[in-house]
C-alpha positions as CSV (number, residue, x, y, z in Angstrom):
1,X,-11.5,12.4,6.8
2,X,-14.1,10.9,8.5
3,X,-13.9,8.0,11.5
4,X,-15.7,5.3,9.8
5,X,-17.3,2.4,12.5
6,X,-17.0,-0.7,10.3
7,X,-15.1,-2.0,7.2
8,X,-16.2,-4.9,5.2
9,X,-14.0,-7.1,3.5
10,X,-16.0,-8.4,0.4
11,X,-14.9,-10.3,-2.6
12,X,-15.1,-6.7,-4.0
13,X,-11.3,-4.9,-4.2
14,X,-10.5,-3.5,-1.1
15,X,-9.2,-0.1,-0.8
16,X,-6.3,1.7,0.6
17,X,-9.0,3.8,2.1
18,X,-11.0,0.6,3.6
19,X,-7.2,-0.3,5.4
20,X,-6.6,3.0,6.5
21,X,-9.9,3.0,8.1
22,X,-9.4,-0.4,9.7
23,X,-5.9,0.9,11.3
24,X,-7.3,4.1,12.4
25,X,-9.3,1.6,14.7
26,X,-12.5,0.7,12.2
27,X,-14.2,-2.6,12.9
28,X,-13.3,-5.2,10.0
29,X,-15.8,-7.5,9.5
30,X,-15.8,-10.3,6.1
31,X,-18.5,-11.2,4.3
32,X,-19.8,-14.7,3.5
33,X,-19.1,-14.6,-0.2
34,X,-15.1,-13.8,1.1
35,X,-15.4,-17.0,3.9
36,X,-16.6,-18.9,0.4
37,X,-13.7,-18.3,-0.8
38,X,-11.1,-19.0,1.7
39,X,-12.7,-22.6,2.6
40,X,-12.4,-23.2,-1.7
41,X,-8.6,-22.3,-1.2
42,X,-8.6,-24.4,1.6
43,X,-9.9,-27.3,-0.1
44,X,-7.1,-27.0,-3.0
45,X,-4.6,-27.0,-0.9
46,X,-5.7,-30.3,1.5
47,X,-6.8,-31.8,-2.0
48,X,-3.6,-31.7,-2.9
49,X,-2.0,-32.6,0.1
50,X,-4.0,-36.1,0.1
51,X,-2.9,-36.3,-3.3
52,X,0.9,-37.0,-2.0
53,X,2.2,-34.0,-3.5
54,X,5.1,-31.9,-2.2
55,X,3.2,-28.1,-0.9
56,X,6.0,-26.0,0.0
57,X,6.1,-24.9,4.1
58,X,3.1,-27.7,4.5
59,X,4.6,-31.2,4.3
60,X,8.5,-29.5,3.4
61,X,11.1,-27.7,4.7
62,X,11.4,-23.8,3.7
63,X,14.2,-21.9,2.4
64,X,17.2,-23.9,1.8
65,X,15.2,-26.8,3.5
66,X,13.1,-26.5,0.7
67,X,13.4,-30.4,-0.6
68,X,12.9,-32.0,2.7
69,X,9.7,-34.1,3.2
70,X,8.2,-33.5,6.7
71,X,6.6,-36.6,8.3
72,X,3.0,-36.7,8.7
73,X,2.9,-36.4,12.7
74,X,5.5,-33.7,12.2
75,X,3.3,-31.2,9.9
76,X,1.1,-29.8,12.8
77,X,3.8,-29.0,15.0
78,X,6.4,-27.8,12.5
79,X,3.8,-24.6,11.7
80,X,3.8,-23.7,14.8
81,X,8.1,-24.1,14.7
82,X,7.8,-22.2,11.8
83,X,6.4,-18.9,13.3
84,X,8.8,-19.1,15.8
85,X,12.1,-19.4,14.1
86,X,10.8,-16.7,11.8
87,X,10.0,-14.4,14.8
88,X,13.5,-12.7,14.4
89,X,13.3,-8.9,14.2
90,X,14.5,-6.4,16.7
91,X,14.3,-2.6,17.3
92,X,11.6,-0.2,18.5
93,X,8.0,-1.4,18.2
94,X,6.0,-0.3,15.5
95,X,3.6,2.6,15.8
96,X,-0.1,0.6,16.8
97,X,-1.9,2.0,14.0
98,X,1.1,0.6,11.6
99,X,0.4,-3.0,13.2
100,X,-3.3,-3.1,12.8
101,X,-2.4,-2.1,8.9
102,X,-0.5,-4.9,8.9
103,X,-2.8,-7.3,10.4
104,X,-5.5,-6.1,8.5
105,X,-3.6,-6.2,5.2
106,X,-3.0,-10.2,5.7
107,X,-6.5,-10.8,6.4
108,X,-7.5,-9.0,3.1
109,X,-4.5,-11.6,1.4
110,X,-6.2,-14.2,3.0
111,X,-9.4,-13.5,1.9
112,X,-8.6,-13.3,-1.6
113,X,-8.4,-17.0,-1.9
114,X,-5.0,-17.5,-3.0
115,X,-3.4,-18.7,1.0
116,X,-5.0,-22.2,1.3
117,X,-5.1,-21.0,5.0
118,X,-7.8,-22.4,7.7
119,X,-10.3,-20.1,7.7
120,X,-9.8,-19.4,11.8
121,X,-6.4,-17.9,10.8
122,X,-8.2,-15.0,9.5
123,X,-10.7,-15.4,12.4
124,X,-8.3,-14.9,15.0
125,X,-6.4,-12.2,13.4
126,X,-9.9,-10.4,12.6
127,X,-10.9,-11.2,16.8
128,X,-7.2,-9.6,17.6
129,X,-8.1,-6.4,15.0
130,X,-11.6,-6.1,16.6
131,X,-10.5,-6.7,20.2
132,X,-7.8,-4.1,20.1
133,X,-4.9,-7.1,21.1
134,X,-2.1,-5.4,19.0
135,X,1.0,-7.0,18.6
136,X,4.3,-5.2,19.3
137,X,6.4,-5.8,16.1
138,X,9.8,-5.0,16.3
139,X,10.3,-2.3,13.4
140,X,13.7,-4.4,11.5
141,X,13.5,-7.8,10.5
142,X,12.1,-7.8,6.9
143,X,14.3,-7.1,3.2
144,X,11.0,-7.0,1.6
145,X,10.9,-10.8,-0.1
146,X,7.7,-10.8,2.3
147,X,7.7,-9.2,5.4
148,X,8.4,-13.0,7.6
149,X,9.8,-11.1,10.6
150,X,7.0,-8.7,11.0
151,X,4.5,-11.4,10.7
152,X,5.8,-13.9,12.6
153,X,5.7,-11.2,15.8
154,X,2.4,-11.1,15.0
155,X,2.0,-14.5,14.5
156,X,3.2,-15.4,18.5
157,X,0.5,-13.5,19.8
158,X,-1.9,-15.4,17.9
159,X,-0.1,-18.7,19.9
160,X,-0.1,-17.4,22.8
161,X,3.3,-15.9,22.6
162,X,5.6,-13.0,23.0
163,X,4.0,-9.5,24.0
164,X,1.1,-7.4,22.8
165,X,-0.7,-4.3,23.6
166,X,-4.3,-4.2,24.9
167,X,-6.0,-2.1,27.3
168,X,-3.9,-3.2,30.2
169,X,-1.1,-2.0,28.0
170,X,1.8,-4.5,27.0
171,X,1.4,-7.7,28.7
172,X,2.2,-11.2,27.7
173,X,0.5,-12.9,24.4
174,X,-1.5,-15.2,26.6
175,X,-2.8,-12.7,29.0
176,X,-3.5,-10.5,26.4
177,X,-5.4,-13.3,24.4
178,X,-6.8,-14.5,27.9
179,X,-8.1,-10.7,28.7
180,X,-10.1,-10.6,25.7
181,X,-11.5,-13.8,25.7
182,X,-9.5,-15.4,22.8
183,X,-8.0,-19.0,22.9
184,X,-4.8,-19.3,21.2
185,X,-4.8,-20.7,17.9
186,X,-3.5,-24.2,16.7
187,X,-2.0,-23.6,13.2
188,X,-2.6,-26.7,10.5
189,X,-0.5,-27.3,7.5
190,X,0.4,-24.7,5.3
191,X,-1.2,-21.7,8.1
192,X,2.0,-21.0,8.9
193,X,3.3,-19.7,5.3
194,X,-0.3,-18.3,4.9
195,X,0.1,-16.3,8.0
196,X,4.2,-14.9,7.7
197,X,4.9,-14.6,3.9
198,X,2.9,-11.6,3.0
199,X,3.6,-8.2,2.6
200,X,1.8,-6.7,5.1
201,X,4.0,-4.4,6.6
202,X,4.7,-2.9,3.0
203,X,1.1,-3.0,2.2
204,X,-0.3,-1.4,5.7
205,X,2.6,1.2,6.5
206,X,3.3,2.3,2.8
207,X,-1.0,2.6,2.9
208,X,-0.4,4.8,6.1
209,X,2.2,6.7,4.8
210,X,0.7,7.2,1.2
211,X,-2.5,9.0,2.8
212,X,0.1,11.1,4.6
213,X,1.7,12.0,1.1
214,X,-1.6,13.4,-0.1
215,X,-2.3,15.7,2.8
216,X,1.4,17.0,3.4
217,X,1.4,17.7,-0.6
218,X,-2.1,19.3,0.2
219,X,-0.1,21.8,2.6
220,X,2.7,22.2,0.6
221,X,0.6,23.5,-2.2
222,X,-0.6,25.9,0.4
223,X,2.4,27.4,1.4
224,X,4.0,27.8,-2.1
225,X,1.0,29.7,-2.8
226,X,1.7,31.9,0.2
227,X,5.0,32.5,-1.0
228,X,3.7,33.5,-4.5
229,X,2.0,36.1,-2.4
230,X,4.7,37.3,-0.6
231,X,6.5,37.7,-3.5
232,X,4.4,39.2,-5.7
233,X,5.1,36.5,-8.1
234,X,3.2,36.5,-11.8
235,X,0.2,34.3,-11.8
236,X,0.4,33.3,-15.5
237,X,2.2,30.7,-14.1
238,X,-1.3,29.1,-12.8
239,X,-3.6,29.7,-15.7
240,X,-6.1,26.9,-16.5
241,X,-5.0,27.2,-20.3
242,X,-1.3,26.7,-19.2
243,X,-2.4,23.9,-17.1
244,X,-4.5,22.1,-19.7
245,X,-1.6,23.1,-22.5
246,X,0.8,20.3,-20.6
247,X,-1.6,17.7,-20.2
248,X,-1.1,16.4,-16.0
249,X,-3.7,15.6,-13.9
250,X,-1.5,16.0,-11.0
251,X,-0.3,19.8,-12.0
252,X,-4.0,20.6,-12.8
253,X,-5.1,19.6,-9.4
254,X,-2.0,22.1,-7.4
255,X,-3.0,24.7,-10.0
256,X,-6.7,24.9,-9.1
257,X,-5.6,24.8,-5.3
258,X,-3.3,27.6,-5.7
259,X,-5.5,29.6,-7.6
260,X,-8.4,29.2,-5.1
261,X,-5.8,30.0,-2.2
262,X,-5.0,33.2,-4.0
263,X,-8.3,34.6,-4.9
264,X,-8.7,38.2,-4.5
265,X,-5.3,38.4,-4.0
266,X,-4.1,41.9,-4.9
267,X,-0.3,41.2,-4.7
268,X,-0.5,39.4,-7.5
269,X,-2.5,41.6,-9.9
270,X,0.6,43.8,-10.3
271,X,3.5,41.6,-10.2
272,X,7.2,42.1,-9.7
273,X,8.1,40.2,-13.3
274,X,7.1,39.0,-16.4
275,X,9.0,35.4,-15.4
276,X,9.6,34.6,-11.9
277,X,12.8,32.4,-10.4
278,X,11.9,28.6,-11.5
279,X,10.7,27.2,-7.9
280,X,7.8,30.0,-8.0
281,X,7.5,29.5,-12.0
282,X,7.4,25.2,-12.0
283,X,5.8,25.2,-8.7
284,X,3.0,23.3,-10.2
285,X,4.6,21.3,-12.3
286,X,7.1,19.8,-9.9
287,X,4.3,19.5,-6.7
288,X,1.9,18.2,-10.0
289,X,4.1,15.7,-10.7
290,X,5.0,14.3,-7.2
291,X,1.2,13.8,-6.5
292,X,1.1,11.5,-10.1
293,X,3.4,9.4,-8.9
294,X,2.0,9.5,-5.3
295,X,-1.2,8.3,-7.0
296,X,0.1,5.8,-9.1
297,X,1.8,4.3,-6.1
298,X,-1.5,4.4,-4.3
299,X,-2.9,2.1,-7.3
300,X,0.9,-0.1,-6.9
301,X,-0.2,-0.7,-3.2
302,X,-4.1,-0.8,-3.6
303,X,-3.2,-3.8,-6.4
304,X,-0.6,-5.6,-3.7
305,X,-3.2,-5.6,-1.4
306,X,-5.9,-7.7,-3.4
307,X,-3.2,-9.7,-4.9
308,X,-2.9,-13.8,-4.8
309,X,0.2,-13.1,-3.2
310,X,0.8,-16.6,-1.9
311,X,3.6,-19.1,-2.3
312,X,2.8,-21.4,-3.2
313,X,-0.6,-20.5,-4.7
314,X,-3.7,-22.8,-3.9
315,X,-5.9,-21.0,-5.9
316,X,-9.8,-21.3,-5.2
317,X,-11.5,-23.4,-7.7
318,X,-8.3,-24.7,-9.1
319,X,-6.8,-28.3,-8.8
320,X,-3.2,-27.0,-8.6
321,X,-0.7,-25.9,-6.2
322,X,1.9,-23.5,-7.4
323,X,5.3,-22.8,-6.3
324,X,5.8,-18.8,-7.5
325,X,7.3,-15.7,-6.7
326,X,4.2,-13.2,-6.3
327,X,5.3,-12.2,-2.6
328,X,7.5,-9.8,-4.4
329,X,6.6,-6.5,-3.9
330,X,8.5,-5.1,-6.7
331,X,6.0,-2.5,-8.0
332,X,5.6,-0.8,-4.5
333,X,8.6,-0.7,-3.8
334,X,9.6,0.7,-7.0
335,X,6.4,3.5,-6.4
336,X,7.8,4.3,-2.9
337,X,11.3,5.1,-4.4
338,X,9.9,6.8,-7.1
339,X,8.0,9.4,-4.5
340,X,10.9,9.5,-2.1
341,X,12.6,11.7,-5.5
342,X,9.4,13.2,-6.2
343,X,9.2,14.6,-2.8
344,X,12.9,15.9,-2.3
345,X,11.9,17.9,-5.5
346,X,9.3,19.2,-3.6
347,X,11.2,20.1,-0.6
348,X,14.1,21.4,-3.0
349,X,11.7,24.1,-4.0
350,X,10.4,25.1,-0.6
351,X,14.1,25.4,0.1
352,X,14.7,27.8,-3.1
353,X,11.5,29.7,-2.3
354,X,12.3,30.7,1.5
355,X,15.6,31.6,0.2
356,X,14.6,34.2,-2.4
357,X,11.9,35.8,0.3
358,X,14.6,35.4,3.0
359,X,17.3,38.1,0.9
360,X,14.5,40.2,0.4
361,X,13.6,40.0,4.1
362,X,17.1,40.1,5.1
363,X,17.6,43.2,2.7
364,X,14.2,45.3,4.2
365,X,15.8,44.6,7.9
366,X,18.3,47.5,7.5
367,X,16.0,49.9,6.7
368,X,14.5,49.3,10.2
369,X,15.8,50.9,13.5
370,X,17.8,48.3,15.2
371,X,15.4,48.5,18.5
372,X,13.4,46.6,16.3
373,X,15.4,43.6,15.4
374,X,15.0,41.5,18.8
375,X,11.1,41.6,17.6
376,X,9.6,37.7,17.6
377,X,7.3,38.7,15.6
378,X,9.9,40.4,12.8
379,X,12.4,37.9,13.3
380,X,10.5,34.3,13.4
381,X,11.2,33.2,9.9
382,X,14.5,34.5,9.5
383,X,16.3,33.0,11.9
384,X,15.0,29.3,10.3
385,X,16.6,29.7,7.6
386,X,20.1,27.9,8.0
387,X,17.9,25.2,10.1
388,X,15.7,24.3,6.9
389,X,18.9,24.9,4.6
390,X,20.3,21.6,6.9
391,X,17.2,19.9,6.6
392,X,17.3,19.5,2.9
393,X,20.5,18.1,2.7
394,X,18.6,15.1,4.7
395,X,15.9,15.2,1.6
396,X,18.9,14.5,-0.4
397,X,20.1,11.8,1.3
398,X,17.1,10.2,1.8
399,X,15.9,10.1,-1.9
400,X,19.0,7.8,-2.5
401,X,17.1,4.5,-3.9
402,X,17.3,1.7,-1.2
403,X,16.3,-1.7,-3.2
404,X,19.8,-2.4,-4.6
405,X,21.1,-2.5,-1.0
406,X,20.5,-6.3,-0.5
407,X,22.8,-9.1,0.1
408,X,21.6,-12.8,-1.2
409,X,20.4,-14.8,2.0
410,X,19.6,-18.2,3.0
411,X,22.7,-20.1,1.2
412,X,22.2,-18.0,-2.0
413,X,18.2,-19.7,-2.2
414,X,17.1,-16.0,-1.6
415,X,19.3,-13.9,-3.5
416,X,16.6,-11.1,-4.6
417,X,14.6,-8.7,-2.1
418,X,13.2,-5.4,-2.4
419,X,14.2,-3.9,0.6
420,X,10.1,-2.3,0.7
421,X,9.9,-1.9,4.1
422,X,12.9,0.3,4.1
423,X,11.6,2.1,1.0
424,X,8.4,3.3,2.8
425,X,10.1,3.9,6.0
426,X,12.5,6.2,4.5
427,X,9.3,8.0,2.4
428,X,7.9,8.9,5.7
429,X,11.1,10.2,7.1
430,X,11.5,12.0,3.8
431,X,7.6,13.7,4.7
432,X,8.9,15.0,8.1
433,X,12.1,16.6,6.5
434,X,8.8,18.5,3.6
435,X,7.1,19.7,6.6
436,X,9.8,20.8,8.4
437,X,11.1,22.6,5.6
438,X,7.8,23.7,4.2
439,X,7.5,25.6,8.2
440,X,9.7,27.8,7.5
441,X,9.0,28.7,4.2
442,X,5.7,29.6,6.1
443,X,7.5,31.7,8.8
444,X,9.6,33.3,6.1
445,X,6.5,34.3,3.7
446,X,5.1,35.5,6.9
447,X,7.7,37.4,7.4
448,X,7.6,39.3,4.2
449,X,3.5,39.8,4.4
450,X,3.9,41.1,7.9
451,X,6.4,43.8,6.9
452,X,4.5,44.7,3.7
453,X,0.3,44.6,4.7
454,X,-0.8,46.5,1.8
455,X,-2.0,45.4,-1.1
456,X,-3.8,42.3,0.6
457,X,-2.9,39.2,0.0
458,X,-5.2,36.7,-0.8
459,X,-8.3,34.2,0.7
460,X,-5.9,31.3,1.5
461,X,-2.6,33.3,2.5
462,X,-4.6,35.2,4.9
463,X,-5.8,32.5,7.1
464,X,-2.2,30.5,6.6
465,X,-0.1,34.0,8.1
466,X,-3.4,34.6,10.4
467,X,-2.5,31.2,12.1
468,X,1.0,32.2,12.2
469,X,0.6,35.1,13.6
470,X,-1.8,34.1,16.5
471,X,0.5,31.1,17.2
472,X,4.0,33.3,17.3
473,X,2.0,35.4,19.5
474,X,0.8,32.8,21.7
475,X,4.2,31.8,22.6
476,X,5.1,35.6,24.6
477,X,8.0,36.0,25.9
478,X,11.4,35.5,24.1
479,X,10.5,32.3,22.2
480,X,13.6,29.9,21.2
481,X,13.7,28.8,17.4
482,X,12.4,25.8,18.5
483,X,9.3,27.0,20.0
484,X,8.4,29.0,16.2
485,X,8.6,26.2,14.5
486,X,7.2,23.9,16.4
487,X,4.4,26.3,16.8
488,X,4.5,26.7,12.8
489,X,3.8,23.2,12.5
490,X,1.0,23.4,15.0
491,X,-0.8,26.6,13.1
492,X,-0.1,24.7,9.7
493,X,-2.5,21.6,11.5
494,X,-5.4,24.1,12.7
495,X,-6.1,25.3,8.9
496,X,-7.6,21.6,8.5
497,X,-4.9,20.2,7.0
498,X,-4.1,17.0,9.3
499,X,-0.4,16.3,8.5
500,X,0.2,13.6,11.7
């Protein structure tokens, strides 16, 4: 995918592509049509506020202090209170691209004109974005009934407080505010909710995390084609007329791949069976499947992200301001779980593949002399095998759903979350287990094609063992298990598949 320079955040939909972009260090920039439409929020919500009316986090307590009227000298200062009892998560800081997503995503909320935020809130976290002042957000802090911790870390460096990372590295708020010519910002009424209840860190990670779905189940399709290879496996399996008989978009898609990755394969002209074990047979139906649910999260995340997801809502153009639950994330996180499962199907049939080309393997070894046997090259996949066996087991565990895992909060006021953040953390632990796994299926087709180099195998499996080959070879010596797969990993990036 290509570095794009600059994003521009219309009142058009944004994409999950446009935040990627923006994280990956992309200039955002917002259109006038968008500014419009954050000063017509704006006005709802002061219109309503001159009105007398109670606005939730503006002139009230939050949470459980929900019914308590602030006084009118107290309303300025009390949003700037607000961020910083709110700023309470702890843990390793959160990767920088997954903070820019984050920031990004809550000035693409703000711009859809549902905050009834100042218009320099989004200023100043667009100058932040633009000026490469990153936050350092403690990674555990949200339950995903908007992500308030996450936000409110973010939130201090836009004050002038707590710690951010710039190109002095991690300094103080101010001096990172100071160092790129930023003032801190004064919040009015209602900035503070505008600013902290969102679901950024869903929205920007799970969009990070999503693009990384796609590409790993890019390379997964890859391999499993490999292994068809190596195993002679019947190609029926991947007919277009099959394909278009069940009626996925998804299985379509990994069939086509395979099928290019196999041309002029001769392995497969003459194979070993008329039906194959199921995780060569239902290969495309299971990867098929997991990248259908993969998009439809995509669509969950790309809608959560152009949502009114305010509360209360002080809708542009309208004359009301509405207490509501839209900060729930509900769809996303149910997407996120739904793909954690998809994936540990995935990974389930990597780990039933390698284990039928491993007897085999296994099986061919005693035919060999036994000064052979200590042989890197003859050896590389086999001795994986227990290794990737383990790793599943970690699939399993983490497909287990997370968003029932909630206790109620807040004096029982907050007693429904969707633990998001958690679901989409826990999908990207899941991808590292797939490529781990998917490495040594790699190694262990290799294996087999290396011992058996006639007939060929086909256009794709030749460059994937290729890459194996030169980067087994590249490690001389008497390389550990860790150095193969490591390496494996490695070759899997250099066919253009980027899976970091």
């Amino acid at each position: 995918m290509a570095i794009r320079d600059t994003v521009l955040i219309s009142t058009d939909p944004v994409s999950v592509d446009d935040l990627v972009a923006i994280a990956d260090g992309a200039v955002a920039e917002i259109s006038d049509g968008a500014w419009r439409r954050m000063q017509a929020s704006r006005a709802t919500l002061v219109s309503a506020l001159d009105r007398g009316e109670a606005v939730y986090g503006a002139n009230t307590g939050v949470g459980h202090a929900r019914d308590m009227l602030i006084p009118p000298e107290r309303m300025h200062a009390m949003q700037q209170d607000l961020v910083r009892m709110h700023a309470g998560a702890f843990g390793p800081a959160m990767p920088r691209d997954v903070v820019r997503a984050v920031m990004a995503a809550r000035v693409v909320g703000l711009t859809r004109g549902g905050a009834g935020a100042s218009p320099a809130l989004a200023r100043m976290l667009l100058a932040m974005l633009n000026k490469q002042v990153t936050p350092v957000v403690p990674r555990t802090g949200s339950v995903g009934a908007a992500d308030l911790a996450a936000h409110a870390a973010i939130g201090q460096v836009a004050l002038g407080e707590g710690y951010a990372e710039c190109g002095a590295g991690v300094v103080s708020g101010a001096r990172a505010l100071r160092d790129a010519g930023l003032r801190p910002l004064t919040l009015g009424p209602k900035d503070a909710i505008a600013l902290i209840s969102a679901n950024g860190v869903t929205v920007g990670h799970g969009s990070l995390v999503i693009r990384r779905a796609v590409r790993v189940l890019e390379l997964a399709d890859l391999v499993a084609a490999t292994s068809m290879d190596a195993w002679a496996a019947n190609p029926s399996v991947l007919d277009p007329l099959v394909q278009s008989a069940k009626g996925s978009p998804g299985q379509e898609a990994v069939a086509h791949r395979m099928r290019k990755h196999l041309s002029d394969s001769a392995r497969i002209s003459s194979p070993r069976s008329l039906q194959d074990p199921l995780s060569f047979r239902v290969t495309p139906q299971v990867h098929g499947a997991c990248l259908d649910v993969v998009h439809s999260t995509t669509a969950a995340v790309a809608a959560e992200l152009n949502a009114m997801a305010d509360n209360p809502l002080a809708a542009a153009g309208s004359d009301r301001v509405l207490s509501n639950g839209n900060f729930q994330p509900m769809l996303v996180a149910l997407g996120f779980e739904s793909v954690r499962i998809a994936l540990a199907h995935v990974t389930q049939l990597s780990d039933r593949r390698l284990g039928h080309l491993w007897d085999g393997a296994v099986a061919a070894l005693g035919t060999k002399p036994p000064d052979q046997l200590s042989s890197p090259g003859l050896t590389s996949g086999l001795l994986l095998r227990y290794a990737a066996a383990a790793r599943y087991t970690d699939a399993r565990r983490l497909a287990n759903p997370v968003t029932l895992d909630l206790p109620a909060l807040d004096l029982g006021q907050e007693d429904h979350a969707t633990n998001a953040p958690a679901a989409v953390a826990a999908t990207e632990d899941l991808l590292d287990v797939l490529l781990d796994v998917l490495a040594v299926e790699a190694l262990t087709a290799h294996e087999v094609l290396a011992g058996d180099t006639q007939p060929p195998p086909g256009t794709g499996t030749a460059q994937m063992t290729d890459a194996l080959t030169d980067a087994i070879g590249l490690l001389g010596g008497a390389p550990t298990s860790q150095d193969i797969h490591a390496a494996a990993r490695a070759a899997l990036v250099t066919l253009g598949v980027d899976t970091e």
